[in-house]
C-alpha positions as CSV (number, residue, x, y, z in Angstrom):
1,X,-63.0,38.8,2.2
2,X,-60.5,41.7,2.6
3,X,-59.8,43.5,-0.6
4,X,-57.1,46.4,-1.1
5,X,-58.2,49.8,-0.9
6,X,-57.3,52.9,-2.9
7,X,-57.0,56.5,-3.6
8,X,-59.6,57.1,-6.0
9,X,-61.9,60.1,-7.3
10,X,-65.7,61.0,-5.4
11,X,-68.4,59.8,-7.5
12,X,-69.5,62.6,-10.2
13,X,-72.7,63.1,-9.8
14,X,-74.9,63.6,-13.5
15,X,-77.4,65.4,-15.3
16,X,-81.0,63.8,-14.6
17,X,-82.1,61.7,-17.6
18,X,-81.8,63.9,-21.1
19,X,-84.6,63.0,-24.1
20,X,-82.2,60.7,-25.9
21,X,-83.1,58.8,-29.5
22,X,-82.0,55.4,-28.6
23,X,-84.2,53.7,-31.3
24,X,-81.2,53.1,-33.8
25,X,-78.7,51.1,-30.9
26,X,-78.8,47.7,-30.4
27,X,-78.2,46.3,-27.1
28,X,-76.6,42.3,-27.3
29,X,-77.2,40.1,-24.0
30,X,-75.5,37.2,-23.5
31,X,-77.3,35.2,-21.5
32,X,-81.1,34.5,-21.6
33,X,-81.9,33.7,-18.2
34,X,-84.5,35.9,-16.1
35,X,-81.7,38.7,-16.0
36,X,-81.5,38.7,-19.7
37,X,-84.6,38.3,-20.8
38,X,-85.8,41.4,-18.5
39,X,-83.1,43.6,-19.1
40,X,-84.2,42.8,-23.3
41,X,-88.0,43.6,-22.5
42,X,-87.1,46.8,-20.6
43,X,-84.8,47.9,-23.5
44,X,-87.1,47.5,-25.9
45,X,-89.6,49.1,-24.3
46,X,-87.0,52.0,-24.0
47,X,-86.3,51.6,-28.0
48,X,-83.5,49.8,-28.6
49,X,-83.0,46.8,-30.9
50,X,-82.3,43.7,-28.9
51,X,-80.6,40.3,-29.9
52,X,-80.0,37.2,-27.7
53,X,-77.4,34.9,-27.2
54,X,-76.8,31.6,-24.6
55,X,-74.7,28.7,-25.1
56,X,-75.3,26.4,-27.9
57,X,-77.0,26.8,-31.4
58,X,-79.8,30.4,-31.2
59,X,-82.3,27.9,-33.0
60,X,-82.4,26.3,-29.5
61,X,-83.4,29.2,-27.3
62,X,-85.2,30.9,-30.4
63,X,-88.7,29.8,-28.8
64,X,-87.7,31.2,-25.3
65,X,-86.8,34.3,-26.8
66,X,-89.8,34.4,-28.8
67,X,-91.9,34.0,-25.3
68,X,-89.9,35.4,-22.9
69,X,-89.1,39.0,-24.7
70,X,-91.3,39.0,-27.9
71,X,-89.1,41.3,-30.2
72,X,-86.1,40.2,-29.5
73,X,-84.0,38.0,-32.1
74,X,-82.0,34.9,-31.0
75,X,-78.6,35.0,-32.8
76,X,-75.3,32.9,-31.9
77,X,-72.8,34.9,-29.2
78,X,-70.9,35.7,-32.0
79,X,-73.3,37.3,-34.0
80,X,-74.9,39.0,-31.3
81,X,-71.3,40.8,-30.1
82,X,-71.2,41.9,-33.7
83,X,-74.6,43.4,-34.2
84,X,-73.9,45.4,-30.4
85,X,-73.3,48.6,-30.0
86,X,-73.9,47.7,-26.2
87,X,-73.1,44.0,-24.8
88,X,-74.7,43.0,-21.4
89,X,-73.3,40.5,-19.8
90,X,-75.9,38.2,-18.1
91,X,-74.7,34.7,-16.9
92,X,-73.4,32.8,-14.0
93,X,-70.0,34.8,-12.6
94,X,-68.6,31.4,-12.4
95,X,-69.0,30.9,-16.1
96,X,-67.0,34.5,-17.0
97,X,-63.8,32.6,-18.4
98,X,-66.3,31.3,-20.8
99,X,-67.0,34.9,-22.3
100,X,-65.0,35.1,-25.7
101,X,-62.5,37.7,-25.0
102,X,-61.4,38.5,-28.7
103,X,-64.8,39.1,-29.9
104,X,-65.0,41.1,-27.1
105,X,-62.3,43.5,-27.5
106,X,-62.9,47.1,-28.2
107,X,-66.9,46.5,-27.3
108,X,-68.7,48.6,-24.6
109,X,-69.7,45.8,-21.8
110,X,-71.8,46.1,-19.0
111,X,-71.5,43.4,-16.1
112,X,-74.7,42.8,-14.8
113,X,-73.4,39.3,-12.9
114,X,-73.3,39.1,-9.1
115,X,-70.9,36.9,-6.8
116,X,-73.3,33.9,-5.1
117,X,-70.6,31.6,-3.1
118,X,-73.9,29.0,-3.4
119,X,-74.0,28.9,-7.4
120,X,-70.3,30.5,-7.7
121,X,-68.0,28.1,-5.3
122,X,-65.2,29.2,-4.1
123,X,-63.3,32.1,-6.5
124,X,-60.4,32.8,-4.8
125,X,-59.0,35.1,-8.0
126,X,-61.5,37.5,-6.3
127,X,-59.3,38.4,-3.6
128,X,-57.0,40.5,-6.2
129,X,-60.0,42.7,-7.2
130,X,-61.9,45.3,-5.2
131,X,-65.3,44.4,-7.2
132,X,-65.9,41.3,-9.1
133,X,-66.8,43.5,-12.3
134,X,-62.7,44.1,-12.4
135,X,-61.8,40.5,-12.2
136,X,-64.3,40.2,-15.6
137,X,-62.4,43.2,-17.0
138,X,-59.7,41.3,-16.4
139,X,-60.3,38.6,-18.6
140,X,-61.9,40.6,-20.8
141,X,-58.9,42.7,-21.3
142,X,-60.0,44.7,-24.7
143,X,-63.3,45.1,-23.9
144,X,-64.5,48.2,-22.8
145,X,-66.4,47.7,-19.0
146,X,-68.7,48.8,-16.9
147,X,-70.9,48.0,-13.9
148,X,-74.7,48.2,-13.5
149,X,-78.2,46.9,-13.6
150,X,-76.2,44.2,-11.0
151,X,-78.1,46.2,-7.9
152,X,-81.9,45.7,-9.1
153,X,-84.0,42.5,-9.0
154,X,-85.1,41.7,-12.7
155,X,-88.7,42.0,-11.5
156,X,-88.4,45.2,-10.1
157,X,-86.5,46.3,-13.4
158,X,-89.8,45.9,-15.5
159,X,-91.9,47.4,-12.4
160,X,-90.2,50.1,-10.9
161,X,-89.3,52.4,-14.2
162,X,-90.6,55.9,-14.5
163,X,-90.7,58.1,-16.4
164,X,-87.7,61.0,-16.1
165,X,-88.4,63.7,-13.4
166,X,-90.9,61.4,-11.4
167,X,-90.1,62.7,-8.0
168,X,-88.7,60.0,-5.4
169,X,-87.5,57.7,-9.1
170,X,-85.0,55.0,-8.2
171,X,-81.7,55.1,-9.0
172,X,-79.2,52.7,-10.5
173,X,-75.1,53.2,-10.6
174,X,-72.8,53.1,-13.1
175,X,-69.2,52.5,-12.6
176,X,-66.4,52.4,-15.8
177,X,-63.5,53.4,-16.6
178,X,-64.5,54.7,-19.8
179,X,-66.0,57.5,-20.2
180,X,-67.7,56.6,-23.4
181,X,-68.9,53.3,-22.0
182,X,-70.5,55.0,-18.8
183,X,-72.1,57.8,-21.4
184,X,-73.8,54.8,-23.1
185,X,-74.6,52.6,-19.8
186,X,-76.0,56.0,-18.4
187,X,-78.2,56.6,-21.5
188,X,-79.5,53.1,-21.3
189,X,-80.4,53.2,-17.7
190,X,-82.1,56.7,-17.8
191,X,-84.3,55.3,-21.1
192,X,-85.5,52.0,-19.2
193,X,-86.4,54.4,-16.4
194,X,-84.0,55.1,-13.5
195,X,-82.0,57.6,-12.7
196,X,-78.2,56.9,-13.2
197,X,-75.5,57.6,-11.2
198,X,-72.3,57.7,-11.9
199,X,-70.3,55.5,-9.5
200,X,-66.9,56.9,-10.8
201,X,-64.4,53.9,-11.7
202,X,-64.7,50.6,-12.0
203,X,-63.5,49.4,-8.9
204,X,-66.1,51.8,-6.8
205,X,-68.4,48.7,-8.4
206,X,-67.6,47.4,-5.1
207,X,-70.0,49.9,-2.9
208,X,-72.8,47.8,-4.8
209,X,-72.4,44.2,-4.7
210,X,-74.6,41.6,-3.5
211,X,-74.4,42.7,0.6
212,X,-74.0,46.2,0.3
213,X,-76.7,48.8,1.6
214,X,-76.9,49.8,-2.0
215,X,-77.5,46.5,-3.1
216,X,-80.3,45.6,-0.6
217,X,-82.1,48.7,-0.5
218,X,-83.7,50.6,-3.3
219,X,-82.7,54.6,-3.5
220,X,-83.4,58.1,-5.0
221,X,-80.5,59.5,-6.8
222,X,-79.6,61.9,-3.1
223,X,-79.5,58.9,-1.3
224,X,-77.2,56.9,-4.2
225,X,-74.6,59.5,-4.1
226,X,-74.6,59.7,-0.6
227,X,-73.7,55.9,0.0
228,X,-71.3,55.7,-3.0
229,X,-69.3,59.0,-0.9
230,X,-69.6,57.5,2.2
231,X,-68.3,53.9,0.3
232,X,-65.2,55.7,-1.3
233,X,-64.3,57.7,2.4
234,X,-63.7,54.3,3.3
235,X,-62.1,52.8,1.0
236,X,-59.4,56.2,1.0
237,X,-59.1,55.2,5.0
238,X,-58.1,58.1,6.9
């Protein structure tokens, strides 16, 4: 599908990960599917607190929770926005006008949801947005976004971690247009055990959604920032 280019800044390429105590945040997911539930055992793992939310009364899904990311506590959407001092988004991208955009507002978000014409259908409000994390931003017009952990399968999350300086250690990008929200999306990455790179805005989401070379390959943090230049000389056109 053709999407508007535009002028927009190189990626900015980061320190590599920093010792960070993470062990007072809590990270909220919304969604406690595969992604979810591997994105909460990572985090914990890395420190954080984590609480769970899908549709429908917690006291449903607190089982799942309980075997699927032991640790983790089951709490409504609502309560789990609260309690956040990160919110990952983790269900179906066709199910994004379901996210509660007030309780949302002012929270640091990462989209972890990818487009699947399969699952998704037919989104045609895609069209007006160079990635699909800026038609979520969209809707979620107080919230705070950015783009990441989209790019990594959620078994390889739990299997390919290392620990920080680990020559040859995958990467994972982060794109925002906050800067507070990348810090915290950066800090989160580099804990679970990835190198983060920072994508520059929002929109360069694009260079790694489902069919990119980003998405379908799996890169050190040289080869990251050379495919996120080479994504934004295109999208600048000559």
């Amino acid at each position: 599908m053709c999407r508007a280019s535009r002028n927009r800044e190189p990626p900015r390429e980061r320190p590599a990960g920093r010792n960070r105590d993470v062990s007072m945040k809590t990270i909220g997911i919304l969604g406690a599917g595969k992604v979810g539930t591997a994105v909460a055992r990572q985090a914990m793992r890395a420190g954080y607190r984590v609480n769970i939310a899908a549709s429908g009364d917690p006291q449903k899904i607190a089982l799942i929770i309980e075997i699927m990311a032991p640790g983790a506590t089951a709490l409504s959407a609502a309560e789990v926005i609260d309690a956040a001092d990160l919110v990952i988004l983790s269900v179906p991208l066709r199910k994004f006008t379901s996210l509660d955009a007030s309780a949302l507002a002012g929270k640091h978000v990462v989209d972890t949801m990818n487009y699947w014409a399969e699952n998704d259908g037919d989104m045609p409000e895609l069209d007006a947005s160079a990635s699909s994390s800026e038609m979520v931003a969209q809707h979620l017009s107080g919230a705070l976004v950015a783009k990441s952990l989209n790019h990594i399968g959620y078994h390889e999350l739990e299997q390919d971690g290392l620990p920080d300086g680990t020559p040859g250690r995958r990467a994972l990008a982060v794109a925002s247009d906050h800067a507070q929200t990348l810090e915290l999306v950066m800090e989160l990455v580099e804990a679970m055990g990835y190198d983060a790179v920072d994508a520059g805005d929002l929109a360069s989401g694009s260079a790694f959604e489902s069919g990119t070379e980003i998405f379908n390959g799996v890169h050190t943090r040289e080869q990251m920032l050379a495919l996120l230049d080479s994504h934004a000389l295109v999208l600048q056109g000559p």
